[in-house]
N, CA and C atoms as an extended XYZ file, in Angstrom:
351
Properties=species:S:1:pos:R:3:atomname:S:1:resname:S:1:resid:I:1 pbc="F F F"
N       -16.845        7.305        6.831 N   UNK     1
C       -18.087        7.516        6.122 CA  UNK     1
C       -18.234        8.999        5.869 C   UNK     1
N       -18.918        9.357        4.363 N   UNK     2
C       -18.887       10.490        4.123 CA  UNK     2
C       -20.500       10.528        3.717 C   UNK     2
N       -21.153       11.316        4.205 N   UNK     3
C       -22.748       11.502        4.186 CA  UNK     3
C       -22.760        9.737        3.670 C   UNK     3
N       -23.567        9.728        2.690 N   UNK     4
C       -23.864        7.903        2.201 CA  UNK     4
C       -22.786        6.972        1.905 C   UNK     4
N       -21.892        7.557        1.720 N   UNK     5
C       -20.448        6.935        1.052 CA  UNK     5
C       -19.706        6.200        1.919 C   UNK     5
N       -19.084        4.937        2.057 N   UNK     6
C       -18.308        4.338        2.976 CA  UNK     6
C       -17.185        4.435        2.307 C   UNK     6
N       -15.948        4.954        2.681 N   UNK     7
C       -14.528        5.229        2.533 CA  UNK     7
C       -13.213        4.447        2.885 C   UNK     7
N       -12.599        3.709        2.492 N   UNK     8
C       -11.898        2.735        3.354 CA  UNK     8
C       -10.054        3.401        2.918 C   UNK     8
N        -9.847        4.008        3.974 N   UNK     9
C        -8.403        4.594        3.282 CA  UNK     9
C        -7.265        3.124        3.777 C   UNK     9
N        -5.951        2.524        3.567 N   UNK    10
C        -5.276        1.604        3.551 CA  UNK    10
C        -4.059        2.124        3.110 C   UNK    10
N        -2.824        2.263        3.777 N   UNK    11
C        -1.580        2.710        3.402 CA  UNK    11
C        -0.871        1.455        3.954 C   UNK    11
N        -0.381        0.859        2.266 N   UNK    12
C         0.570       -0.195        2.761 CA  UNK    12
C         1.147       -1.318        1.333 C   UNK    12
N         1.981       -1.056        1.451 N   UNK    13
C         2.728       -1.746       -0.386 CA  UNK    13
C         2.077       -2.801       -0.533 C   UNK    13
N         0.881       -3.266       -1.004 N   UNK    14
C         0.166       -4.222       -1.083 CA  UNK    14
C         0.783       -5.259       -2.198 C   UNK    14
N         0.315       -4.196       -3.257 N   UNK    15
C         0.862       -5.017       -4.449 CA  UNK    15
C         2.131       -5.710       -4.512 C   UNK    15
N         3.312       -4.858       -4.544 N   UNK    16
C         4.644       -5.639       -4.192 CA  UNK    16
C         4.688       -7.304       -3.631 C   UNK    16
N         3.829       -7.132       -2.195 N   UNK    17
C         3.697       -7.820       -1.718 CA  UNK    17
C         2.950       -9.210       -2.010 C   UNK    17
N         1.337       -9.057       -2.906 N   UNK    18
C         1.236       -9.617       -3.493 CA  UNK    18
C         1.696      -10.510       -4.635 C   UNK    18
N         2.670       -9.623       -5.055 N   UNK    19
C         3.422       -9.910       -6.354 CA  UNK    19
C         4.046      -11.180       -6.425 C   UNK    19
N         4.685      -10.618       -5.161 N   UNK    20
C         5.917      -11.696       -4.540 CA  UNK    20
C         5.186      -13.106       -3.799 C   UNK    20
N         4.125      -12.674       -3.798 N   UNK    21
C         3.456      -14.263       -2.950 CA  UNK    21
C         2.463      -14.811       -4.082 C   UNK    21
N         2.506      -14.464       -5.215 N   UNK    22
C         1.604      -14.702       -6.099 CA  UNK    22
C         1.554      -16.386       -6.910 C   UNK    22
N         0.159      -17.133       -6.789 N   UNK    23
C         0.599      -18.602       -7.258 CA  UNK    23
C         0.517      -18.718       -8.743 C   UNK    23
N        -0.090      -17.741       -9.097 N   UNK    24
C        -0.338      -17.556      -10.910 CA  UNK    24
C        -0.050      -16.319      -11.493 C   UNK    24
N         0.917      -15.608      -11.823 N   UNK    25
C         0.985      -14.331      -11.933 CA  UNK    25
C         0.080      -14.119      -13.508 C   UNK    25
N        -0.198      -12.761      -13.345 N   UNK    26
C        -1.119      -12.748      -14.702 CA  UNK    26
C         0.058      -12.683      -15.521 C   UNK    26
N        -0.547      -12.661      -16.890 N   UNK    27
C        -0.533      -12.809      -18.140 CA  UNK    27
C         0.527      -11.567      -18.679 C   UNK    27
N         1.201      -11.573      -20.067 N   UNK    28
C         1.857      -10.365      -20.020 CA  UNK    28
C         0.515       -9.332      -21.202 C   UNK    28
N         0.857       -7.996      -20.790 N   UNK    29
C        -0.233       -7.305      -21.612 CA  UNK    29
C        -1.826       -7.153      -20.659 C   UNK    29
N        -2.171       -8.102      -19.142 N   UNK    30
C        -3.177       -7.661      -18.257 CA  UNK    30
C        -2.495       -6.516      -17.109 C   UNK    30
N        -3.358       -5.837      -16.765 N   UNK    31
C        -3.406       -4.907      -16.023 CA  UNK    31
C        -2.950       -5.264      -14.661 C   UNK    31
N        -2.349       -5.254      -13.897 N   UNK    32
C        -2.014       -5.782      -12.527 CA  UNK    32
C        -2.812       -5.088      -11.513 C   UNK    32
N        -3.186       -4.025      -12.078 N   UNK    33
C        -4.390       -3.014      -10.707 CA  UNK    33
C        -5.781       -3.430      -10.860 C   UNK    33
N        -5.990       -4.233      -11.966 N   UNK    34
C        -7.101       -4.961      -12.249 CA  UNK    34
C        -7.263       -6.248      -11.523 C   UNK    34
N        -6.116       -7.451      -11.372 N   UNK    35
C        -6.074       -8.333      -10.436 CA  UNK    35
C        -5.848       -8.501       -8.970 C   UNK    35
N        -4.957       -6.804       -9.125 N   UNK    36
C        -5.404       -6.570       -7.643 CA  UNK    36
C        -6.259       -6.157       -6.854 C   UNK    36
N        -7.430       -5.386       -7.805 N   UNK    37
C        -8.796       -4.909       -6.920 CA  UNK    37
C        -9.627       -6.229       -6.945 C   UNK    37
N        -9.716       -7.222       -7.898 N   UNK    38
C       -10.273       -8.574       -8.298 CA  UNK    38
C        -9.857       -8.816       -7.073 C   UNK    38
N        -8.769       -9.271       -6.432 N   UNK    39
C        -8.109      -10.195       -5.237 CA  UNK    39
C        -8.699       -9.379       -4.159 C   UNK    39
N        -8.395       -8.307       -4.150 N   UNK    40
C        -8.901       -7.456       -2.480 CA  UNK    40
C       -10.395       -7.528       -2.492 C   UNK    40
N       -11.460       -7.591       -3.565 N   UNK    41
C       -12.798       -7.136       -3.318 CA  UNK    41
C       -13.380       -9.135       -3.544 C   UNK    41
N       -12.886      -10.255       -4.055 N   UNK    42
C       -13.163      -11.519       -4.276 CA  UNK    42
C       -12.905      -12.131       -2.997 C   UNK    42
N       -11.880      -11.241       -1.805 N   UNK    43
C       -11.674      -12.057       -0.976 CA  UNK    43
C       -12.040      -11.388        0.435 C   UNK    43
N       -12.709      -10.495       -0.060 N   UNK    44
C       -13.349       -9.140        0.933 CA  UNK    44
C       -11.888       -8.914        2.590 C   UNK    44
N       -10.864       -8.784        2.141 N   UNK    45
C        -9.540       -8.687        3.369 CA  UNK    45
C        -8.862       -7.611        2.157 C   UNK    45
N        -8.822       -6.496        3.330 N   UNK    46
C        -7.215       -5.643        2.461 CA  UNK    46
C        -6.192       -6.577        2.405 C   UNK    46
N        -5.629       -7.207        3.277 N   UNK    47
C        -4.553       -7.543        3.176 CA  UNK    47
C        -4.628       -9.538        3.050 C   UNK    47
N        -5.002       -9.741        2.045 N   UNK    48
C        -4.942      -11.617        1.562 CA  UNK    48
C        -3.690      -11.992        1.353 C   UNK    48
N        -3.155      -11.942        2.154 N   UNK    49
C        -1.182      -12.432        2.010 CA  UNK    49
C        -1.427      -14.211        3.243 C   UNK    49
N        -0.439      -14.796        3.377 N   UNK    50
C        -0.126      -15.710        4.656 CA  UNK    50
C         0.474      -15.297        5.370 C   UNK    50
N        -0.105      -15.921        6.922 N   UNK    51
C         0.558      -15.157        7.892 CA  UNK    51
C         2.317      -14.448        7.900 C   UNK    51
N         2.627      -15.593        7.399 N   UNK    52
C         4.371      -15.498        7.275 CA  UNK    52
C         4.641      -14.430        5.986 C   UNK    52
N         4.203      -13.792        5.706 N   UNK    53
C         4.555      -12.644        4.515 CA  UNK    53
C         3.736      -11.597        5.032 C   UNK    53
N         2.596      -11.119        6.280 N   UNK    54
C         1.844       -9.698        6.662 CA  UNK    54
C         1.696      -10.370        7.857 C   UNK    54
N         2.185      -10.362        9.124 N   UNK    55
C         1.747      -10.706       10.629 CA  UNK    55
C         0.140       -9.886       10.685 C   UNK    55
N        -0.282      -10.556       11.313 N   UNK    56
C        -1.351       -9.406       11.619 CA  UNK    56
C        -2.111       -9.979       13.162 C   UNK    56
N        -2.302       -8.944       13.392 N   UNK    57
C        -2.549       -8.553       14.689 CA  UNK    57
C        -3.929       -9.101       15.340 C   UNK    57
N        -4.224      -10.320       15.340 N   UNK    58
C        -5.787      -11.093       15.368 CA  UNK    58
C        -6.722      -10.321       16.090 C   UNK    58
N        -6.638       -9.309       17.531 N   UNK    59
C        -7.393       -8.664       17.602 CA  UNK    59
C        -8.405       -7.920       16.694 C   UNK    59
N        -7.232       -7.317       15.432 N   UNK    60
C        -8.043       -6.447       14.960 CA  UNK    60
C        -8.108       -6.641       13.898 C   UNK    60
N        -7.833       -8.024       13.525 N   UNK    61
C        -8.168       -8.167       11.829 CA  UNK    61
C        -9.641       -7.358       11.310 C   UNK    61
N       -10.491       -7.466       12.094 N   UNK    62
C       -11.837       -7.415       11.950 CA  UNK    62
C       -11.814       -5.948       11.165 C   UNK    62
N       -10.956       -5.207       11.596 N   UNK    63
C       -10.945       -3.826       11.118 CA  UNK    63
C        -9.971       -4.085        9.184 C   UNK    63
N        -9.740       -4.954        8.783 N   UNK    64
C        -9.157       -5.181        7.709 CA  UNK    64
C        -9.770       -5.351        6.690 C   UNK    64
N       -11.412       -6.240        7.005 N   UNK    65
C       -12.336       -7.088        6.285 CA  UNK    65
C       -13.026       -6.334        5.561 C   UNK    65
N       -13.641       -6.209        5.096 N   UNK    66
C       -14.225       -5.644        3.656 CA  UNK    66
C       -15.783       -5.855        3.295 C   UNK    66
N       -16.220       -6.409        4.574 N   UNK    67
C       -18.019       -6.499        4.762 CA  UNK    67
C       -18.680       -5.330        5.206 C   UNK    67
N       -19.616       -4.863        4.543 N   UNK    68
C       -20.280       -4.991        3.244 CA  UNK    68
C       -18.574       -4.234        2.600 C   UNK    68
N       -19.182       -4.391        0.919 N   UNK    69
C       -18.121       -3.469        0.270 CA  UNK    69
C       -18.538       -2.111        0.439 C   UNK    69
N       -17.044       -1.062        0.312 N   UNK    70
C       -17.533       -0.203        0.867 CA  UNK    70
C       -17.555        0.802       -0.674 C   UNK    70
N       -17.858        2.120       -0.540 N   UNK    71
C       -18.362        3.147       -2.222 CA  UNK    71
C       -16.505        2.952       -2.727 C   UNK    71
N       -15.709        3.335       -1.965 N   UNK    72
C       -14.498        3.574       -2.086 CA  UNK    72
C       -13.373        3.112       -1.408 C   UNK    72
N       -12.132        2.233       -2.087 N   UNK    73
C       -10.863        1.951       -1.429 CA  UNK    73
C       -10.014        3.002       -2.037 C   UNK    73
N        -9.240        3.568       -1.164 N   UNK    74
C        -8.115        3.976       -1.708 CA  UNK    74
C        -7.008        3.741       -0.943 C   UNK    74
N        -5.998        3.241       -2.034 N   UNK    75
C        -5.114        2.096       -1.287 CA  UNK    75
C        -3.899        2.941       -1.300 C   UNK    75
N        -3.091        3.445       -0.368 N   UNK    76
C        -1.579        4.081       -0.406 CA  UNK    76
C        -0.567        3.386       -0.687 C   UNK    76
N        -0.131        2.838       -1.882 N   UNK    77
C         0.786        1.858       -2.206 CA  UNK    77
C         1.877        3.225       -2.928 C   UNK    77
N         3.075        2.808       -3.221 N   UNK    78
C         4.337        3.435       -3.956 CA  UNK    78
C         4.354        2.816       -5.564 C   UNK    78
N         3.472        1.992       -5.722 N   UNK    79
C         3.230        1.630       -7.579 CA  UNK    79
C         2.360        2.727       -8.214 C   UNK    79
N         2.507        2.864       -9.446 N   UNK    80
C         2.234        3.709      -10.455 CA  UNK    80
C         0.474        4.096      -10.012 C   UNK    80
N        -0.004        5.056      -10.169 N   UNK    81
C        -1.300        5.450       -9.909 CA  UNK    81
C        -2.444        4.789      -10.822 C   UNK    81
N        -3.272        4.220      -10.275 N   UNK    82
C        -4.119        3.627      -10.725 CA  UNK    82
C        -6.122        4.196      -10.169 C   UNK    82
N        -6.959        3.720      -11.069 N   UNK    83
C        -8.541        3.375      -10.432 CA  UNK    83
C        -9.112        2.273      -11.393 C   UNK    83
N        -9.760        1.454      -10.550 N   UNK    84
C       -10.358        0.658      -11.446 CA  UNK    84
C       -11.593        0.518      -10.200 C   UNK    84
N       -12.681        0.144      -11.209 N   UNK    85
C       -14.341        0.016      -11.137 CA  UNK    85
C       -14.494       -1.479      -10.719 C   UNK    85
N       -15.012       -2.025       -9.507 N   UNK    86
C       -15.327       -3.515       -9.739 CA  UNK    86
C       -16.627       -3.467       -8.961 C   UNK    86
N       -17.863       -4.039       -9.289 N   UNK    87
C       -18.790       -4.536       -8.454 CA  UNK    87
C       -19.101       -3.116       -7.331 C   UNK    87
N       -19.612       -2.422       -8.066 N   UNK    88
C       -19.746       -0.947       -7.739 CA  UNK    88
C       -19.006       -0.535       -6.577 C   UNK    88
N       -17.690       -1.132       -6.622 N   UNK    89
C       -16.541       -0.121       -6.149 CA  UNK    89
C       -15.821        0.192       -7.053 C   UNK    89
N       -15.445        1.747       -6.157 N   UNK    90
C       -14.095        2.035       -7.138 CA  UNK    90
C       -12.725        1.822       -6.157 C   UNK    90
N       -11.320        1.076       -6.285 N   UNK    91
C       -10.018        1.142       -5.976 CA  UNK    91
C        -9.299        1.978       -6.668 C   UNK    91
N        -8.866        2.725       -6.505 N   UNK    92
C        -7.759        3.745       -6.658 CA  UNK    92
C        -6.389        4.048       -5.849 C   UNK    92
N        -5.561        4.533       -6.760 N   UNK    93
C        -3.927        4.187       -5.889 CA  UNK    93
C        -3.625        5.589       -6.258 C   UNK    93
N        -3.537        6.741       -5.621 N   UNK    94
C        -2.856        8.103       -5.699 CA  UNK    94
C        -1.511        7.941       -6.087 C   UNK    94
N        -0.642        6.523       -6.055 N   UNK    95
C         0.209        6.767       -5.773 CA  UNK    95
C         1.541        7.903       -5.666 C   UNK    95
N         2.602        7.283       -5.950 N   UNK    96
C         3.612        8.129       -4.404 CA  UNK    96
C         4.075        9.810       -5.597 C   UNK    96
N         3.753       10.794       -4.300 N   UNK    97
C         3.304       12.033       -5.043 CA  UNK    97
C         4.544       12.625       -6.255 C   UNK    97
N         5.798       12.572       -5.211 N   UNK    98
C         7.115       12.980       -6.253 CA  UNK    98
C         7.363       12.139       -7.342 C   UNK    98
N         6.534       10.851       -7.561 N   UNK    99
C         7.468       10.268       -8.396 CA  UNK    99
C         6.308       10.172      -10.032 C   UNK    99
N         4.836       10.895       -9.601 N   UNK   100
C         3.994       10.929      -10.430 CA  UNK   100
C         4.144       12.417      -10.820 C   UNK   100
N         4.930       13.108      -10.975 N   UNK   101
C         5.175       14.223      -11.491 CA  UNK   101
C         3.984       15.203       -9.982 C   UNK   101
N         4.078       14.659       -9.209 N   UNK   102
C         3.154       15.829       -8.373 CA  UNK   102
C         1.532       15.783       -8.634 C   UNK   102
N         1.101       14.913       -9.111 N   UNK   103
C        -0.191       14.780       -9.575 CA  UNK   103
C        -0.707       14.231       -8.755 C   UNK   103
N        -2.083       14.216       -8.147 N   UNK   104
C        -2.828       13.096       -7.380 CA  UNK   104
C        -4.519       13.093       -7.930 C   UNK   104
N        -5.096       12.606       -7.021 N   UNK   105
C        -6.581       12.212       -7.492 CA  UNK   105
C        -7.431       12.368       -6.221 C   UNK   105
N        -8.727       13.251       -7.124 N   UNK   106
C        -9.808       13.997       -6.353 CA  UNK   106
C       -11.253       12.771       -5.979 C   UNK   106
N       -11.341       12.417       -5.348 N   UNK   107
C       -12.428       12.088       -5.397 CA  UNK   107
C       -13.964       12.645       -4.872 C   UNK   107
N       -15.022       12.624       -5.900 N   UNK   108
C       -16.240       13.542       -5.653 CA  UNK   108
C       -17.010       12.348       -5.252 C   UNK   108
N       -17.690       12.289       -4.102 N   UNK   109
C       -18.780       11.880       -3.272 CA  UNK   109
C       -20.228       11.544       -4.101 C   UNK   109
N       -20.298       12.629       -4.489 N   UNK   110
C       -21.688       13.189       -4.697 CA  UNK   110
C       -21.654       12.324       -5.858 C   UNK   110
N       -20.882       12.350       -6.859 N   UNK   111
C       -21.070       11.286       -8.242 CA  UNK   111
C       -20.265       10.091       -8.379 C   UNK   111
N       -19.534       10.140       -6.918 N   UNK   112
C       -18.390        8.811       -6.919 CA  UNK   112
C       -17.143        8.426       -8.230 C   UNK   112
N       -17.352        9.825       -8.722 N   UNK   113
C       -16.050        9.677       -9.585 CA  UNK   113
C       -14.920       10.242       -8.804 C   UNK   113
N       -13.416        9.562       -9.497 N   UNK   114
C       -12.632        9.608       -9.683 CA  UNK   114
C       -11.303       10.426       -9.937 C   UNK   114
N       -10.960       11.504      -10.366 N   UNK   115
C       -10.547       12.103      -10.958 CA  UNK   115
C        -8.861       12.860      -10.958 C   UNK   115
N        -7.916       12.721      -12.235 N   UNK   116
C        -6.610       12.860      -12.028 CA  UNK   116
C        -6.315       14.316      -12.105 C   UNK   116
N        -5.617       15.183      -11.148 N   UNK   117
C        -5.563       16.430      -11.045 CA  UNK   117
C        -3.684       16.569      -10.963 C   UNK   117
């Protein structure tokens, strides 16, 4: 938490992972960082995989869950850098620094934007 802001940082190849367990893959020409903030914030769990594709640790799922939503996810995945807006969150993917030419993304508190630097 940052003064009012709830922050949820998550380092972990989500998407990939999703990809590969996926029962309807989208469409060609939709956004895939769009169905993936849809899936993480519709099913309030970072990680909505089956057990047999993400073990997870039942103690502490609780720390995974996504109640209430929080101002900001930012998800550490190695896919192309992304933000998308859903249901007054924002998800954003810095992703992986060398391979985006060295670029990453600022985020401001105070106005909850976004921003590619």
């Amino acid at each position: 938490q940052f003064c009012t802001r709830e922050i949820v940082l998550f380092r972990e190849d989500i998407l990939n992972k999703m990809s590969r367990h996926c029962v309807r893959f989208p469409t060609e020409g939709t956004d895939m960082s769009s169905h993936f903030a849809k899936s993480i914030l519709s099913q309030a769990h970072l990680c909505p995989l089956p057990i047999h594709s993400s073990p997870t640790y039942w103690m502490y799922d609780h720390a995974l869950r996504l109640y209430p939503l929080p101002d900001v996810i930012i998800i550490g995945d190695k896919c192309d850098p992304y933000s998308v807006s859903m249901n007054d969150c924002c998800i954003a993917n810095p992703g992986s620094f060398p391979k985006s030419g060295f670029e990453f993304k600022v985020y401001f508190p105070i106005s909850g934007l976004i921003e590619d630097r």
